[in-house]
C-alpha positions in Angstrom: 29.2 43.6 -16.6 28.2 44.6 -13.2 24.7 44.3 -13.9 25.2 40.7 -15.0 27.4 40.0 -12.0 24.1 40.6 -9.5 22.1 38.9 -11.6 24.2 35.6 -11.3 24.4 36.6 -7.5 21.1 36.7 -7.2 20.6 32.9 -9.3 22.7 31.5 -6.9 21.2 32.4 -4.1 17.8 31.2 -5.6 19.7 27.6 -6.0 20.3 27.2 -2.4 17.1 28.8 -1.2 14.9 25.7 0.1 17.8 23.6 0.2 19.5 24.9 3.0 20.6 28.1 5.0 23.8 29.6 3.8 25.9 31.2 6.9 25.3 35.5 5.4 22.6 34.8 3.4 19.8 36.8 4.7 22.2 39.5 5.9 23.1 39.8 2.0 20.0 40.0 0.6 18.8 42.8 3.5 21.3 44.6 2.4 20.6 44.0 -1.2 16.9 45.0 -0.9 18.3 48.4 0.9 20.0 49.2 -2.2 17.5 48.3 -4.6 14.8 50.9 -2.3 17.5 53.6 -2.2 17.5 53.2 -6.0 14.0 53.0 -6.5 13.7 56.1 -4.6 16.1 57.8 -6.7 14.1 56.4 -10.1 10.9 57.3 -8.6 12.3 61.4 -8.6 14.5 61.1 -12.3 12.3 58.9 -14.1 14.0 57.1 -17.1 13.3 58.6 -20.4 14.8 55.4 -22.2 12.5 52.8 -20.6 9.3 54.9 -20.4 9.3 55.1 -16.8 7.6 58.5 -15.7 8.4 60.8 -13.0 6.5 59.9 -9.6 7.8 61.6 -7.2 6.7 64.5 -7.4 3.6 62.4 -8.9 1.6 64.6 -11.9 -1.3 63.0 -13.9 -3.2 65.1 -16.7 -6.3 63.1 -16.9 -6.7 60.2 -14.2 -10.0 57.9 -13.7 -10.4 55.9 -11.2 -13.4 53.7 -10.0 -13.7 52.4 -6.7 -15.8 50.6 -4.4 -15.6 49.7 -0.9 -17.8 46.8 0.5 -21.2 48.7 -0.4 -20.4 51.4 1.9 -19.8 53.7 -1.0 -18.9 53.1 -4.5 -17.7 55.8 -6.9 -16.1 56.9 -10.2 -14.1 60.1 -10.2 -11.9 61.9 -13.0 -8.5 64.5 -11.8 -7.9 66.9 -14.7 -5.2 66.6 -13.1 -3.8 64.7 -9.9 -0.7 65.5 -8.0 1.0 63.7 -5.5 3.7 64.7 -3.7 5.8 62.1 -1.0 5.8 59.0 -2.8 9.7 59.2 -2.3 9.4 59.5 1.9 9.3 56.0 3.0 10.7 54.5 5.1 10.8 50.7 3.9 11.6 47.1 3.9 11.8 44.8 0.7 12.4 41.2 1.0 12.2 38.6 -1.7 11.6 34.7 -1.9 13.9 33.7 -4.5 12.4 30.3 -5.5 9.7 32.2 -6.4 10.7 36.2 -7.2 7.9 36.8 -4.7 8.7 40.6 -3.1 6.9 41.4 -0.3 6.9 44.9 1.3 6.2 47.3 3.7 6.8 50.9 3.2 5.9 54.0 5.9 5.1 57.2 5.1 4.9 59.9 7.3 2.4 62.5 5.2 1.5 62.0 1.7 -0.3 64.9 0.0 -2.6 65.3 -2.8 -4.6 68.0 -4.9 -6.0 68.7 -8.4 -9.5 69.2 -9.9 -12.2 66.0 -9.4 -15.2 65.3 -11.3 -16.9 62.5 -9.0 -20.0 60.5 -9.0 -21.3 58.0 -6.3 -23.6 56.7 -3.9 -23.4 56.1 -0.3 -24.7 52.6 1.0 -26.4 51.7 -2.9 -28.7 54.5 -2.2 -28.0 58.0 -1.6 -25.9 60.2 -4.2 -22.3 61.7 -3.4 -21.4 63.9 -6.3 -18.8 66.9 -6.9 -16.5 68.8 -8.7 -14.2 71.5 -8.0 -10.4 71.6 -6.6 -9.4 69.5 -4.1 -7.2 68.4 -1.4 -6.2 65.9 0.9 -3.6 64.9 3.0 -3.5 61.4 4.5 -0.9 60.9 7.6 0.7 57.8 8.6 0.4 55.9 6.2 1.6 52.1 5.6 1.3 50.0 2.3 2.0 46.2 3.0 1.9 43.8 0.4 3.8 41.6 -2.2 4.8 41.6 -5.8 5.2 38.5 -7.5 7.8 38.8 -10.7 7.7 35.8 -14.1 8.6 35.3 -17.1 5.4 36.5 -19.9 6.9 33.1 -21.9 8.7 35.7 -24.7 11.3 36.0 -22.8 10.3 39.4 -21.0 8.8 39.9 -17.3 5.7 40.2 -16.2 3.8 41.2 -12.4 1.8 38.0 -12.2 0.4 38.5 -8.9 0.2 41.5 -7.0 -1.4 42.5 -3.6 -1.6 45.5 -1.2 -3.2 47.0 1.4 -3.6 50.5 3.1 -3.8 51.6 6.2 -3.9 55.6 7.3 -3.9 57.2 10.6 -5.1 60.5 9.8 -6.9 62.6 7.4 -6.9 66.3 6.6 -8.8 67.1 3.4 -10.2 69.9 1.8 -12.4 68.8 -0.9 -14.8 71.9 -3.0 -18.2 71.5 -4.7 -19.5 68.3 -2.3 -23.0 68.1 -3.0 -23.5 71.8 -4.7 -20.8 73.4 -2.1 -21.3 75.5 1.2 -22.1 74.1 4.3 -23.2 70.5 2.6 -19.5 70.3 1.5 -18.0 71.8 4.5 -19.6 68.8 6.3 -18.8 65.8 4.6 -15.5 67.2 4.5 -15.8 66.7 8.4 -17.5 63.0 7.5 -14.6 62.0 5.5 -12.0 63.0 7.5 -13.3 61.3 10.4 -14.5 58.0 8.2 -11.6 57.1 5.8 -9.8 55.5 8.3 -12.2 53.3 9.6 -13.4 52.6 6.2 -9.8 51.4 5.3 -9.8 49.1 8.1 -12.8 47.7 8.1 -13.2 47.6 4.1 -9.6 47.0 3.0 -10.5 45.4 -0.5 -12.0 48.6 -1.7 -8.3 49.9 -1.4 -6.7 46.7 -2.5 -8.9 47.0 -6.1 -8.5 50.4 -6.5 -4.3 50.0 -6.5 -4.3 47.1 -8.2 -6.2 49.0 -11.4 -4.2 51.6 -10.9 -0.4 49.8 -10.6 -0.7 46.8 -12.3 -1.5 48.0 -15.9 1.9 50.8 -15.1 3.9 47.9 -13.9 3.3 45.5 -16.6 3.4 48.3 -19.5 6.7 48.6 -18.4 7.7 45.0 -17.5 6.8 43.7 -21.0 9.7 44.5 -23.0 12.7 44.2 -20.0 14.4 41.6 -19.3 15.9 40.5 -15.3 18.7 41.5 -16.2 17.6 45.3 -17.8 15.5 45.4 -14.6 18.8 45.1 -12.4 20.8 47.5 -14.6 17.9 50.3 -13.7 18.0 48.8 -10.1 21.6 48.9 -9.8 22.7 51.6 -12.3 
């Protein structure tokens, strides 16, 4: 009942979005967005069994594989057997929504987010010279601030789907510790000192790289999981 309540909250808002400004509005929906991060937050650490929805926070991956590349600077495919992230549930956040449109943009902060595992990578640096690994790695990226939207529909069965989706990522720092760079010893030891000096400039000045690499990476998650809820199943995990 409650769940269907914020869902006709939510429609009536949308009906008097464009139209005009309703004295409260905004200062409702801030404070519905708060509540639907402070949940999310909470999701992101139980999971939910029932829906599918893994744990990510901590953040645990068995096999990951990623490919990535970043203006022709470097491009690179890497495997994590496995990846783990710990501090996806430290932001510090701000979710609004156009409800004409179920367009969410976002902004979240995170202070430190770390990462480690085993890697398996293969690249090349500028098209032309090779950047290849494995061994246990890693990293810790300080700083850190993901801006971007999410843009929510109907899949035309009735069910939701992320239609569009965008972000970007900015760092301020890097610490990493990555083994087995270009056979180990002193080679490694140095584009450790290469990386943690590049990445953020790279992330600046390349930000598509990024963008590409998140999208593959949330997108197929997000619409797994979309494709058999409805708005209003969404709220009831959003507003349990």
């Amino acid at each position: 009942m409650r769940t269907g309540l914020i869902v006709m909250a939510l429609m009536a808002f949308t009906a008097t979005v464009g139209v005009k400004e309703v004295a409260g509005q905004n200062i409702i929906l801030d404070a519905i967005m708060r509540r639907i991060l402070e949940n999310l937050r909470e999701l992101m650490r139980t999971g939910n069994p029932e829906t599918g929805m893994p744990i990510l926070a901590p953040y645990h991956n068995p096999d990951l594989f990623i490919n990535a590349s970043f203006g022709g600077l470097l491009d690179f495919d890497a495997r994590f057997t496995p990846m783990n992230i710990i501090g996806l549930d430290t932001f510090v956040g701000r979710l609004q929504v156009d409800l004409s449109t179920l367009r969410f943009p976002f902004e979240f902060n995170f202070a430190e987010i770390s990462a480690n595992g085993f890697y398996d990578a293969n690249g090349r640096l500028w098209g032309l010279i090779p950047i290849f690994g494995i061994g246990d790695f890693s990293i810790r990226p300080r700083n850190v601030v993901a801006t971007g939207f999410a843009t929510i529909t109907d899949n035309g069965q009735g069910y939701l789907m992320l239609s569009d989706f965008s972000i970007s990522l900015q760092i301020g720092s890097l610490e990493s510790n990555i083994q087995g760079m270009l056979l180990g010893g002193d080679l490694s030891d140095l584009l450790n000192a290469v990386i943690q000096d590049i990445v953020p400039s790279v992330l600046r000045n390349f930000p598509d790289g990024m963008t590409n690499l998140l999208n593959a990476l949330i997108v197929p998650i997000a619409n797994r999981f979309l494709a058999t809820r409805t708005m209003e199943d969404l709220m009831g995990l959003l507003f349990p």
